[in-house]
N, C-alpha and C positions, 0 to 999 in steps of 0.2 A: 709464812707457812702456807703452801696449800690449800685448801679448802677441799676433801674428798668428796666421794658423793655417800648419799645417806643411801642404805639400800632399803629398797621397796620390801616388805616383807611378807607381803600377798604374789609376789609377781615368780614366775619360771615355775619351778619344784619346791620351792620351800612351804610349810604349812606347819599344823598342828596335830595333825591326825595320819597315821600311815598307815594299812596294812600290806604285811611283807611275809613271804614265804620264801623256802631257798629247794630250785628241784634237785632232779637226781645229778648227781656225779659222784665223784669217786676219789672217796677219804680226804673230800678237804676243809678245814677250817671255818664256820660259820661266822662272819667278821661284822656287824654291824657297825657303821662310823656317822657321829652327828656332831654339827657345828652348830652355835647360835652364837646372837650378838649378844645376849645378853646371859646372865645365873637362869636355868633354866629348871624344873623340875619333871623327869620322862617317865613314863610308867611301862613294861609292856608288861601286855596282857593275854593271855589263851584261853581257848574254850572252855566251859567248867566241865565237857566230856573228855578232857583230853588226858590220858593214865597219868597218875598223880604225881608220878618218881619224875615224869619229863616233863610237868607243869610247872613242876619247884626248883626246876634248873632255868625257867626259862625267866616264868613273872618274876618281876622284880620292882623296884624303885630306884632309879635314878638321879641323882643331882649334882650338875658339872657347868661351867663359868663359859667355856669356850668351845670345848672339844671334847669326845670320848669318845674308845671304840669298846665295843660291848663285844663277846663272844658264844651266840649259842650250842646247843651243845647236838652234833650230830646229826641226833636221833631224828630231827624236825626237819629232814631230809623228806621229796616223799617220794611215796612208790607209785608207779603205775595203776590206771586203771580201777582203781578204790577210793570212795570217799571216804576225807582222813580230815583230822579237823587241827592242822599244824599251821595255820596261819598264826602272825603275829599281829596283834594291834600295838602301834604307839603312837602314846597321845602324849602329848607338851605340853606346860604351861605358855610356853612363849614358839616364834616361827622358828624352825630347824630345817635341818637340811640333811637328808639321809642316803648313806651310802650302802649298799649292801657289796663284799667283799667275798668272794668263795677260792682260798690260796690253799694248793697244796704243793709238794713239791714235784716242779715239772709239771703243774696245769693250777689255771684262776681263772677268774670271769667275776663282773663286777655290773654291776646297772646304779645308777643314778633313781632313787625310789618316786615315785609320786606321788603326794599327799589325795585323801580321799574328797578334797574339791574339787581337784582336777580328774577324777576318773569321771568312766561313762559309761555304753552298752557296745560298747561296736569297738571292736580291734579285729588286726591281722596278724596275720602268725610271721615270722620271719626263722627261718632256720637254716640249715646247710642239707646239701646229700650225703647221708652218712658212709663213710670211704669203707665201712666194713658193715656186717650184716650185724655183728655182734655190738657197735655203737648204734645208737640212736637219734634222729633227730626230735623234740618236745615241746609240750605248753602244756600249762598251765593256767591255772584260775583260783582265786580266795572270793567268797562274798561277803558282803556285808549284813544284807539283810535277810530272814529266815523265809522261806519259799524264793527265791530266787531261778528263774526260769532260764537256763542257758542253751542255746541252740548252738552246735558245732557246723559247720559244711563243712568238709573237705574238701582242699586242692592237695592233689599228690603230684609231684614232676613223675615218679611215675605209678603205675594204676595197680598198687598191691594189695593184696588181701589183709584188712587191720579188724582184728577178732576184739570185741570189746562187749563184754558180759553176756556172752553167746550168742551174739550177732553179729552178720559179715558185713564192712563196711568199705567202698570202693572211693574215687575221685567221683566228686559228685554229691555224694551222700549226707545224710544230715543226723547227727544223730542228738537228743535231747537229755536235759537230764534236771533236776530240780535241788537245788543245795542250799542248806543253811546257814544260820550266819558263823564265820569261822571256817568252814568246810570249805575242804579244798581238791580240788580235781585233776591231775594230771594224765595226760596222754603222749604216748609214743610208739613210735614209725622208724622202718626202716627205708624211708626215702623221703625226699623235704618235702616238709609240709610247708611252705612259705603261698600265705596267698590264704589260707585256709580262716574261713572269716568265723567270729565269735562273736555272737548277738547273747543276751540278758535282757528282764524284764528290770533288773532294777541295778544301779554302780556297781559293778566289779573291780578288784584288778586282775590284770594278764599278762603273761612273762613267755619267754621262748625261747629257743635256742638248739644246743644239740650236748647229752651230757659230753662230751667228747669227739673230738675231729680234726685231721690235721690235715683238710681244705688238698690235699694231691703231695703236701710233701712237706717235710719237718716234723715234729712232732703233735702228739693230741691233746688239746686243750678246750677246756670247758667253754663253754657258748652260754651265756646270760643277760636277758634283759626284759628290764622291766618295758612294758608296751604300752605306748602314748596314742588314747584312744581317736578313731580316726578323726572328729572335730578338733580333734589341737594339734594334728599335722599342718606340714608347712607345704609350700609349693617350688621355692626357691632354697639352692643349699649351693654351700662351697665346702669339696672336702678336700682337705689338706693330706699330705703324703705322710707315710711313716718315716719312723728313724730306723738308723742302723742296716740303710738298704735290704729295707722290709715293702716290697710291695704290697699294692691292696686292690683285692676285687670290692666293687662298689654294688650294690645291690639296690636297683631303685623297682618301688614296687608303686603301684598305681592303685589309690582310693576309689579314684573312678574311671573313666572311661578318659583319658587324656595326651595333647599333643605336648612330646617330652623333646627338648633341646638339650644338652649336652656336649660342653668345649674341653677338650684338652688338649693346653697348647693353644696355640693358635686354630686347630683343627676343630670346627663344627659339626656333633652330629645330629640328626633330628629323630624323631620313631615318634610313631602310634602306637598306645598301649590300650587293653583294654581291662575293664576294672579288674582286679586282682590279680594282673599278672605283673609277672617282675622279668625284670632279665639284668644282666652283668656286665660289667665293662672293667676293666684293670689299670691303673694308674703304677708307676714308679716311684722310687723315693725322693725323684725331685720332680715330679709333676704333680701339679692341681688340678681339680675339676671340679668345673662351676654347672650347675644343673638347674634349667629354669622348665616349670611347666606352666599349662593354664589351668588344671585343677589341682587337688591334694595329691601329693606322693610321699612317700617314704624311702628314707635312704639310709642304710646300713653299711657301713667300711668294716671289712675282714682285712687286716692286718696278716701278712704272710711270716714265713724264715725269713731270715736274714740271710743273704746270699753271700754273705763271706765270715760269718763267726756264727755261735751257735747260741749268741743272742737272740732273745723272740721265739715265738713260736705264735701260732694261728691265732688271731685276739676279733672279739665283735664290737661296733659302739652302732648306737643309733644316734647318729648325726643331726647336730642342730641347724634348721633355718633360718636363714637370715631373718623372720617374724617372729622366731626364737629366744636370739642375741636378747642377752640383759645386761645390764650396766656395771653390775657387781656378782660376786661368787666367794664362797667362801665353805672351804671344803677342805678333807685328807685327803694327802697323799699317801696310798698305804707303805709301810714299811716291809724293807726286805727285797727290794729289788735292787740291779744290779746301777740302772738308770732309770731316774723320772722323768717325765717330760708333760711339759703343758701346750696345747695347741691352740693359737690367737687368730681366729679369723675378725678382720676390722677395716672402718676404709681406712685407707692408706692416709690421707688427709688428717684424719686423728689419731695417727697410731703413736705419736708422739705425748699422748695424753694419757696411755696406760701406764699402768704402776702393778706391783708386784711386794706387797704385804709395807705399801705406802712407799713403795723406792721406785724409781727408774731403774729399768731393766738392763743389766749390763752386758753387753754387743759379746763379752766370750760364753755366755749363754745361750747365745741365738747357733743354733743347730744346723737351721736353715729360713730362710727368706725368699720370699717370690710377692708378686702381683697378678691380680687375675682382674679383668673387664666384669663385671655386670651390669648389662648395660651401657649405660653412660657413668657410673661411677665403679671406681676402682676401688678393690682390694687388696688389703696387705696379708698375707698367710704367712708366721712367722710359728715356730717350731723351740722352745725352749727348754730348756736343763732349769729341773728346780729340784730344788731338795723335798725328801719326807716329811710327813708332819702336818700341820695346819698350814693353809696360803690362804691367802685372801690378795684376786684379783679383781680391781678395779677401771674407771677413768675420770680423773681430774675435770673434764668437762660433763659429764654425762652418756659419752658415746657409748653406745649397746656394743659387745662385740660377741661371739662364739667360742665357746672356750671347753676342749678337751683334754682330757687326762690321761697318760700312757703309761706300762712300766714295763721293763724287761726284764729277765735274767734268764740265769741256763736253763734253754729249751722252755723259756714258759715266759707270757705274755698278759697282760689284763688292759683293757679302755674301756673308761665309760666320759660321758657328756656332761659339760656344768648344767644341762638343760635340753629337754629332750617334748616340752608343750608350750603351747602357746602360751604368751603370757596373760 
């Protein structure tokens, strides 16, 4: 038999501590999902300010062997512009691994959570331009600790007037604010805010996205993610294509001031960025792009329509780096879509060595297949069909690899990352 590998239970997103909030969108399902290796015991917890009726829906106690998905209720949705104090804490006895899930029908969005060792003070906002006045593009904030000092800047793509508790706020502008521990802050715009940098005096987390958008054509769907602060971004990524002849705009945004390369195909491009800006490039459903820079970048794949069924619709993930890849994952896949899919970026050299919940991967499951250079070593980018439910991927030797999560069904889409920080 085999020999698997033990997973690290310090390393990627796994921990013991979370705090999670879910923003604005529209009427869908609050889906919480955690895996451990071992009998675990979870608690969440809320503010003791938070009205009493949606505190006793929320706190609870937990105890489950492998897997569970918890469902909160609504209400812990939040509103614009007000401090609200609808964050969740949960704490474990043992390392977990948390999924947040926002499904309704005909729109979801999904982020991979990050335990509270891996937050920090510094993120960037990532969102879309919203294709109507009446969506929005957003972010987000939960603190942890009580006086918390958070400075906003804004980047606008473009220069509109954002009114926020009686003051006018342009591209540029900085606006401040002080929050407790629990309290949580949202903001929204009717044009992207991607680039728009978040400083604190002490651990945050920060989320973003757009409640709704359908990216120039298909339908609208929710935009969610949780934000990896910028010391545990990577510098090198490979993003894999979608299914179901779903193209993808790629969004690579710059930490700092950096020269960015960029292959699809055989075709090389190069650009100068400067820190906080981003720009976009489009891949097909059988092309890859491999993206190398010399400082930190961020890279986001928006998942399109499907150009021949009415599979998919507009989905966000933040894409892991190759400094990323970890050896093991063990996650839900949520239920209720039409297809799952797992996405394997690895070298090619070991790709013979992954497994899929301790089996070899069977060749009518692979979707799609390709190879990409970086560098001097090659990658394998394979695209596969799994089922719902708990998976746990690994590999037989140790090799790190990249591994995302997709699902589809009518007119509605969801991705997120097995890992999204440094290890």
């Amino acid at each position: 038999m085999e020999k698997l590998t033990t997973p690290n239970p310090m390393s990627g997103s796994r921990g013991r501590r979370f705090i999670i909030l879910f923003m604005d969108n529209y009427e869908t399902t609050n889906n919480v999902y955690m895996t451990s290796e071992k009998g675990v015991q979870v608690s969440f917890t809320t503010s003791p300010r938070l009205e009493v009726s949606l505190k006793s829906q929320v706190d609870r106690n937990v105890t489950f062997l492998s897997s569970v998905r918890i469902i909160l209720p609504r209400e812990v949705k939040l509103k614009s512009f007000q401090k609200e104090v609808k964050s969740v804490l949960i704490e474990a006895s043992e390392d977990v691994s948390v999924i947040s899930h926002d499904d309704s029908v005909m729109s979801a969005g999904s982020t991979k959570n990050i335990p509270l060792h891996k937050l920090s003070n510094k993120y960037l906002v990532i969102s879309t331009e919203p294709y109507q006045n009446y969506y929005k593009s957003q972010f987000a904030v939960s603190v942890i600790e009580d006086k918390t000092a958070v400075k906003v800047t804004f980047k606008m793509k473009r220069n509109l007037t954002l009114n926020i508790e009686g003051n006018t706020y342009y591209n540029g502008d900085v606006f401040h604010l002080t929050l407790d521990a629990f309290e949580t802050y949202q903001i929204q715009h009717t044009t992207d805010l991607t680039g728009t940098l978040i400083e604190s005096s002490a651990p945050i987390a920060a989320f973003s996205g757009n409640d709704c958008n359908d990216l120039g054509n298909g339908g609208c769907d929710f935009f969610f993610e949780q934000l990896p602060p910028t010391d545990r971004v990577d510098s090198t990524y490979i993003v894999p294509p979608n299914s179901d002849v779903r193209d993808t705009i790629i969004r690579i945004t710059a930490v700092e001031n950096a020269n960015i390369a960029y292959m699809i195909g055989t075709v090389t491009h190069t650009r100068y960025m400067y820190k906080s800006d981003s720009f976009d490039t489009k891949i097909s459903s059988s092309q890859i792009c491999f993206i190398e820079s010399k400082a930190p970048i961020l890279v986001t794949a928006f998942g399109l329509n499907s150009k021949n069924s009415s599979l998919g619709d507009p989905s966000m993930t933040i894409v892991p780096g190759l400094n990323q890849y970890l050896d093991y994952y063990k996650i839900v896949v949520p239920a209720g879509y039409y297809r799952s899919y797992m996405y394997i970026m690895m070298k090619n050299s070991a790709k013979d060595s992954f497994r899929i919940n301790n089996t070899t991967i069977s060749m009518d499951d692979v979707v799609f297949e390709g190879n990409v250079s970086a560098g001097k070593v090659t990658y394998n980018v394979r695209l596969l069909r799994v089922m719902e439910g708990e998976v746990t991927a690994t590999t037989v030797n140790g090799e790190r690899f990249g591994l995302m999560i997709a699902g589809v069904a009518y007119s509605e889409a969801y991705g997120f990352s097995g890992n999204s920080v440094l290890p």
